[in-house]
Biopython code that builds the backbone (N, CA, C, O; Angstrom):
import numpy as np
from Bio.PDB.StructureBuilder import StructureBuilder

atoms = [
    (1, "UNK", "N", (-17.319, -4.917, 6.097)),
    (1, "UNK", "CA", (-16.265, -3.933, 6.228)),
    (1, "UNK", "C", (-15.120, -4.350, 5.289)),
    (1, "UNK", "O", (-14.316, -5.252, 5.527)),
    (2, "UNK", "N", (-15.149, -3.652, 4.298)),
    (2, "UNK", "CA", (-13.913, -3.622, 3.334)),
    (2, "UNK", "C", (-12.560, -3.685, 4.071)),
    (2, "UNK", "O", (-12.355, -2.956, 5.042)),
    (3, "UNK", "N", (-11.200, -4.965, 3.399)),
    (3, "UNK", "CA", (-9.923, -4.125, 4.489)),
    (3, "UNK", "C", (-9.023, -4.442, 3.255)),
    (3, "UNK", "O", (-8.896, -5.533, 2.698)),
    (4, "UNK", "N", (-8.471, -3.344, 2.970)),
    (4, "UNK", "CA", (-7.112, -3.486, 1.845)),
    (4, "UNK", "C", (-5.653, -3.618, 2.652)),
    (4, "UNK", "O", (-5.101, -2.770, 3.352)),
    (5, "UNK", "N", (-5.243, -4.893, 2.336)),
    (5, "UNK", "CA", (-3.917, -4.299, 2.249)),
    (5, "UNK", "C", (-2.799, -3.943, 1.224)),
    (5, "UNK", "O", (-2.952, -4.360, 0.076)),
    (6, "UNK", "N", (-1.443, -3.051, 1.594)),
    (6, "UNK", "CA", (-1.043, -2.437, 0.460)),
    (6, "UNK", "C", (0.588, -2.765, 0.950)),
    (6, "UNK", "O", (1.115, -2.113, 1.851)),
    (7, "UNK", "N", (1.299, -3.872, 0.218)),
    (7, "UNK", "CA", (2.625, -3.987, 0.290)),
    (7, "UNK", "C", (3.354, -2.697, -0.532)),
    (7, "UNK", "O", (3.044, -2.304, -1.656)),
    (8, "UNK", "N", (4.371, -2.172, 0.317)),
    (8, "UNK", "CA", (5.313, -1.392, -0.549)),
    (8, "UNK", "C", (6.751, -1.431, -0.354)),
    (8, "UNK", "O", (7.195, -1.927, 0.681)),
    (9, "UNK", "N", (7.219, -1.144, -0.893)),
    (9, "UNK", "CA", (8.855, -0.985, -0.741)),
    (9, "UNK", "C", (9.004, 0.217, 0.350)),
    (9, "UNK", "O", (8.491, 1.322, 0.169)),
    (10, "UNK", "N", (9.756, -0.122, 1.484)),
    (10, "UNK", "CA", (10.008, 1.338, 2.394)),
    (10, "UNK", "C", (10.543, 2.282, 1.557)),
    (10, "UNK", "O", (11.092, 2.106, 0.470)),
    (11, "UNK", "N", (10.338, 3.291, 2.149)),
    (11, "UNK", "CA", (10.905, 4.652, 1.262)),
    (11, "UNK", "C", (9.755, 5.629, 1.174)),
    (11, "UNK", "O", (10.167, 6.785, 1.260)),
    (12, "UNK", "N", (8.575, 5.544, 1.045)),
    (12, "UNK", "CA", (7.653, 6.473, 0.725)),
    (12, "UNK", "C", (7.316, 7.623, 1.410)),
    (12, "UNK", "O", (7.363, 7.279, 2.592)),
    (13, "UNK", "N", (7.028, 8.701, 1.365)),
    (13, "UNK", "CA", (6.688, 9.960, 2.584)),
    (13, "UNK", "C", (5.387, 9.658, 2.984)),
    (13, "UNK", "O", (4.627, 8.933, 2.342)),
    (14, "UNK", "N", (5.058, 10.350, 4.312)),
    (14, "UNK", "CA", (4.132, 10.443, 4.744)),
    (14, "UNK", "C", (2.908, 10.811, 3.910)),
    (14, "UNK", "O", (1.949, 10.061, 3.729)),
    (15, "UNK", "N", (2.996, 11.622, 3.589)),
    (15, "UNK", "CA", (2.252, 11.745, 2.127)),
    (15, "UNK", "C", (1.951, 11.123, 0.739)),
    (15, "UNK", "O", (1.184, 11.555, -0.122)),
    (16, "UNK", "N", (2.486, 10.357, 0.722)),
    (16, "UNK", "CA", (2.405, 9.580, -0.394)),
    (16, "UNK", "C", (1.765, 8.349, 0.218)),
    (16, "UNK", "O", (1.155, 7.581, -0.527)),
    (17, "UNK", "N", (1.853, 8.109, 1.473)),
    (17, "UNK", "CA", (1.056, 6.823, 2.240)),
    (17, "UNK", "C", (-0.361, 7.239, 1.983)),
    (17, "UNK", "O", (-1.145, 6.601, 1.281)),
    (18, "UNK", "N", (-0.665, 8.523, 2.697)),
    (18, "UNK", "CA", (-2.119, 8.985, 2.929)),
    (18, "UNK", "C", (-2.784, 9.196, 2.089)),
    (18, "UNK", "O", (-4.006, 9.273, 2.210)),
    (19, "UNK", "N", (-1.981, 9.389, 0.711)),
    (19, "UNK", "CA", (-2.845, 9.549, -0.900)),
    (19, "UNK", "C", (-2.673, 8.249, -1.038)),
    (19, "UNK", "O", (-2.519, 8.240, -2.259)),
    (20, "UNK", "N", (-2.580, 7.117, -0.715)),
    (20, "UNK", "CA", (-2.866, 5.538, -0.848)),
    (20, "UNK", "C", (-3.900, 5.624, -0.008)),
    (20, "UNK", "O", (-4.834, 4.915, -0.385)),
    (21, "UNK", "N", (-4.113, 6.229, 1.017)),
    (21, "UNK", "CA", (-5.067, 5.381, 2.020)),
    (21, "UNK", "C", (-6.343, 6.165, 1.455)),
    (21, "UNK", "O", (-7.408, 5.548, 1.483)),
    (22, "UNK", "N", (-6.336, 7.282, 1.017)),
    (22, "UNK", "CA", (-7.125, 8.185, 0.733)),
    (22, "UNK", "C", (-7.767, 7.490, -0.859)),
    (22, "UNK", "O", (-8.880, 6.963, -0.841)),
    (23, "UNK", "N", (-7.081, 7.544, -1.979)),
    (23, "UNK", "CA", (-7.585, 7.139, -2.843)),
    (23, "UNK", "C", (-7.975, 5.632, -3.195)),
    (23, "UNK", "O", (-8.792, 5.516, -4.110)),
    (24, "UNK", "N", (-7.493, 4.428, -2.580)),
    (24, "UNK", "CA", (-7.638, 3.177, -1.901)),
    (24, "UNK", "C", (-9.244, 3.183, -1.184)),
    (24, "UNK", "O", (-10.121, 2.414, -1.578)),
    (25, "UNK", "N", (-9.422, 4.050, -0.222)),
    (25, "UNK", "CA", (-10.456, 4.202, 0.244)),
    (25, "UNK", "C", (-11.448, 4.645, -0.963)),
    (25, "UNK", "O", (-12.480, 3.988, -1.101)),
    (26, "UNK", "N", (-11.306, 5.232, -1.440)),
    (26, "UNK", "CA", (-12.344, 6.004, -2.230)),
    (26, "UNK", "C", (-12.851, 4.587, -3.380)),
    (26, "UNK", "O", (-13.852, 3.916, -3.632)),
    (27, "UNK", "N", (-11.818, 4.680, -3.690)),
    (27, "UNK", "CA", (-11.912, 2.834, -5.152)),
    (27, "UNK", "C", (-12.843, 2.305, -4.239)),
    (27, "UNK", "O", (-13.999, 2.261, -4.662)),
    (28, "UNK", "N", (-12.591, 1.780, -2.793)),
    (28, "UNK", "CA", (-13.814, 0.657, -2.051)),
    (28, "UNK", "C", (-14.790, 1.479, -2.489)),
    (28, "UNK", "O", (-15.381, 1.141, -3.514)),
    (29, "UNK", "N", (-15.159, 2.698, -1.831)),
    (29, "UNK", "CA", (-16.215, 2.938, -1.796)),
    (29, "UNK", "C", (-16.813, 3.204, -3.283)),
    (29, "UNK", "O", (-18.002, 3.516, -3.355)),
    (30, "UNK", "N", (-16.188, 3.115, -4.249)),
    (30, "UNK", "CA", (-16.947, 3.409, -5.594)),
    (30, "UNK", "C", (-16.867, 1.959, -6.240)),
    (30, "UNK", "O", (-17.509, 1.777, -7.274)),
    (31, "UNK", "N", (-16.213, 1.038, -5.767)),
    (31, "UNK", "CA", (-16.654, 0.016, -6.345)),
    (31, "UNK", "C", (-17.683, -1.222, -5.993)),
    (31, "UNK", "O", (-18.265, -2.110, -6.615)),
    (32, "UNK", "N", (-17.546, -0.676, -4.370)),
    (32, "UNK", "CA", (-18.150, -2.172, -3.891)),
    (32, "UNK", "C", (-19.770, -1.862, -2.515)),
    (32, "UNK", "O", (-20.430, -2.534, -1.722)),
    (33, "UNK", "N", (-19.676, -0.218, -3.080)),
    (33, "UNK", "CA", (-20.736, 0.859, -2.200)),
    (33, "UNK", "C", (-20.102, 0.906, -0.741)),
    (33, "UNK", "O", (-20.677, 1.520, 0.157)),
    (34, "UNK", "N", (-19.346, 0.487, -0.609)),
    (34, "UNK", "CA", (-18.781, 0.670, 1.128)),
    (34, "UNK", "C", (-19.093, 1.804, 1.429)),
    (34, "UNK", "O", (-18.855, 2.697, 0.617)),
    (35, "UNK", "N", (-19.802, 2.156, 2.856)),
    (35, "UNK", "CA", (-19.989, 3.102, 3.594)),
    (35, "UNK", "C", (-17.973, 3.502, 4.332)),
    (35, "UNK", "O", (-17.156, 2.943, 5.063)),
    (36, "UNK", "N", (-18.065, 4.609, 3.623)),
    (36, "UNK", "CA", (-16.679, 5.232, 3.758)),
    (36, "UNK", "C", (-15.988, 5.027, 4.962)),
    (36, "UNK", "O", (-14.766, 4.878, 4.945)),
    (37, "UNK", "N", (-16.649, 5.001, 6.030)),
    (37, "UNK", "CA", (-16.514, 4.685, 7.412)),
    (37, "UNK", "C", (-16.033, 3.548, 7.834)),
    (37, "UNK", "O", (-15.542, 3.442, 8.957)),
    (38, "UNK", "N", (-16.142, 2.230, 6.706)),
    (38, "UNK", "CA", (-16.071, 1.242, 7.399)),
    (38, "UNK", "C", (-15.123, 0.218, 6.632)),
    (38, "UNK", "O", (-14.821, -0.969, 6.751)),
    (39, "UNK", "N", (-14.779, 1.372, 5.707)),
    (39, "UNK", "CA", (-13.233, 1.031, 4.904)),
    (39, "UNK", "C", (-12.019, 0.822, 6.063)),
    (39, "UNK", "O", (-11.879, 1.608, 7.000)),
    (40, "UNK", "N", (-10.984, -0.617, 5.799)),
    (40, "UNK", "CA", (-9.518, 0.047, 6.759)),
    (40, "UNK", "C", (-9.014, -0.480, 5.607)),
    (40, "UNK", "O", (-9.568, -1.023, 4.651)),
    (41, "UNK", "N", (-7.730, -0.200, 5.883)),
    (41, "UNK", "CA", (-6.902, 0.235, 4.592)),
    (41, "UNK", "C", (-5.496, 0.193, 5.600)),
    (41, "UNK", "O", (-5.362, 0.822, 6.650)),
    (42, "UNK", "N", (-4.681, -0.559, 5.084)),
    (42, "UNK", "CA", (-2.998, -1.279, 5.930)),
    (42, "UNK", "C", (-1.913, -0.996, 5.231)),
    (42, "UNK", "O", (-1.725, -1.804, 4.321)),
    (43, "UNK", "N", (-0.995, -0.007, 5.327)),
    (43, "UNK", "CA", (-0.220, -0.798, 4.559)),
    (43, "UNK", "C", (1.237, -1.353, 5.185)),
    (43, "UNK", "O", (1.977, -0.801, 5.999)),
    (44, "UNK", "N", (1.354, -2.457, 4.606)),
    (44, "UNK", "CA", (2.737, -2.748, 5.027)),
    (44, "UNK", "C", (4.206, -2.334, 4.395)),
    (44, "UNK", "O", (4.449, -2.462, 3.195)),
    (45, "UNK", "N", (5.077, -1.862, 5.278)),
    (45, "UNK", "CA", (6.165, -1.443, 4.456)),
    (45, "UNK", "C", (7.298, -2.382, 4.286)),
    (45, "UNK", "O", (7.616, -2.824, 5.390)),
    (46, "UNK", "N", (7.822, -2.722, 3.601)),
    (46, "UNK", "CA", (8.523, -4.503, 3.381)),
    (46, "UNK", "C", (10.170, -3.341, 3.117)),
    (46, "UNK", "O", (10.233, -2.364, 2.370)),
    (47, "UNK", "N", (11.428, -3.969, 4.114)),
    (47, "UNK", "CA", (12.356, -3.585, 3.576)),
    (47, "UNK", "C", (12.814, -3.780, 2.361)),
    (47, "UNK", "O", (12.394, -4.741, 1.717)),
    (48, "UNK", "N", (13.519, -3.129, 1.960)),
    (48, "UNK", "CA", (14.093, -3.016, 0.358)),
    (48, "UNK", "C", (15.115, -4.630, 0.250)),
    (48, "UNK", "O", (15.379, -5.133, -0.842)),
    (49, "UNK", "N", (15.539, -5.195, 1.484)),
    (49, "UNK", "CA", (16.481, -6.340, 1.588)),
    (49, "UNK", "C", (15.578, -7.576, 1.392)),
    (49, "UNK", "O", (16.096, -8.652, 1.092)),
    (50, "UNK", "N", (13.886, -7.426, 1.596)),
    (50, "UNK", "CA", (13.236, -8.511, 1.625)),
    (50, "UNK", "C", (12.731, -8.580, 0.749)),
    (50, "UNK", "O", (12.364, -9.754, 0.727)),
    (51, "UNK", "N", (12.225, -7.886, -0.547)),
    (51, "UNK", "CA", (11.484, -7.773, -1.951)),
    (51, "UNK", "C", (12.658, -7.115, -2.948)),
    (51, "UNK", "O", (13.271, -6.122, -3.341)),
    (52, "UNK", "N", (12.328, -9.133, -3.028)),
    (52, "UNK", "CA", (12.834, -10.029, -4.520)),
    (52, "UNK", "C", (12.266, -9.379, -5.752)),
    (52, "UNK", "O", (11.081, -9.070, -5.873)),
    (53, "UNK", "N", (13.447, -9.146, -6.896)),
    (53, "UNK", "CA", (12.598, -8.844, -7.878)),
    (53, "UNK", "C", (13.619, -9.616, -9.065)),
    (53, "UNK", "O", (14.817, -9.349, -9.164)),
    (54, "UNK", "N", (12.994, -10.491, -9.822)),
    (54, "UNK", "CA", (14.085, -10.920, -10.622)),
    (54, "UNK", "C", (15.279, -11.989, -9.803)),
    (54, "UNK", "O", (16.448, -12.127, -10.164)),
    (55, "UNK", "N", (14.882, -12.398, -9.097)),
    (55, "UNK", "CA", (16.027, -12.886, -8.215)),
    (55, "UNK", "C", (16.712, -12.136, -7.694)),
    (55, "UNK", "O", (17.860, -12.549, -7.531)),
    (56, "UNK", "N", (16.409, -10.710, -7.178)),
    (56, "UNK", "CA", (17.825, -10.127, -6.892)),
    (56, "UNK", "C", (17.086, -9.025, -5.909)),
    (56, "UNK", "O", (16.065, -8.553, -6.410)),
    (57, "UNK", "N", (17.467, -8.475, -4.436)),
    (57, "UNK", "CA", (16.450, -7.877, -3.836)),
    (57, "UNK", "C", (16.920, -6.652, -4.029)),
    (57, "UNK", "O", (18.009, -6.090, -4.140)),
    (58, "UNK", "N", (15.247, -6.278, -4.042)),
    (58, "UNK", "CA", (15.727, -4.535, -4.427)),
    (58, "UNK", "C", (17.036, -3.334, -3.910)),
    (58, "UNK", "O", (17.605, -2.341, -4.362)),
    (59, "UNK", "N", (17.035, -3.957, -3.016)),
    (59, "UNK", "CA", (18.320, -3.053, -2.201)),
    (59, "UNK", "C", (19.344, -3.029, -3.401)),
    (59, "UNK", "O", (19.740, -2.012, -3.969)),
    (60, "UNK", "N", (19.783, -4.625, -3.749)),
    (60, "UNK", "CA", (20.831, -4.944, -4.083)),
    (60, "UNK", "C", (20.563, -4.460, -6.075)),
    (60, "UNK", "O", (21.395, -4.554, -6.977)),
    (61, "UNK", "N", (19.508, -4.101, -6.133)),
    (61, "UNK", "CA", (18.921, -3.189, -7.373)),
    (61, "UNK", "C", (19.302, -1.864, -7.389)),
    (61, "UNK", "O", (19.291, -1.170, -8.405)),
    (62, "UNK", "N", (19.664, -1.465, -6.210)),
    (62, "UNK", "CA", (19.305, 0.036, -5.692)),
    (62, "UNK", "C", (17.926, 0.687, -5.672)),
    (62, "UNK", "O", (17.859, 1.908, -5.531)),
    (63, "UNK", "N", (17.019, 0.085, -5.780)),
    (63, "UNK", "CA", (15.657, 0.669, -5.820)),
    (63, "UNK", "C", (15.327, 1.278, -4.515)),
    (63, "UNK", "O", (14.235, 1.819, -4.344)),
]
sb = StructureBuilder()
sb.init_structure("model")
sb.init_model(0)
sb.init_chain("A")
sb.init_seg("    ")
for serial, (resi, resn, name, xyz) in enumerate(atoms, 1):
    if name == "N":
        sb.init_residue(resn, " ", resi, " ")
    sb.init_atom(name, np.array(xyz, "f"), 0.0, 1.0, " ", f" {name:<3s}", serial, name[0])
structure = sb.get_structure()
């Protein structure tokens, strides 16, 4: 059983999660033959105060 996980910066819509989980899923299954079913797929949403970029966290980027 394939399991991805997917760090992101909070902020994203509901929709923009599910076209990750959706096309995420699909990559397993075209790369590694996974039976579609038995793909999971996570993602975590990391506040903007905790992902460092450059030394400096995104918040404080405005990202």
């Amino acid at each position: 059983m394939p399991f991805a996980q997917i760090n992101l910066i909070e902020g994203r819509t509901e929709d923009q999660k599910r076209a990750v989980i959706e096309k995420v899923t699909q990559a397993l299954v075209e790369a590694v033959g996974a039976p579609r079913e038995t793909v999971r797929v996570m993602i975590v949403e990391v506040p903007k105060s905790h992902w460092g970029i450059g030394g400096v966290s995104a918040k404080d980027l405005g990202r």
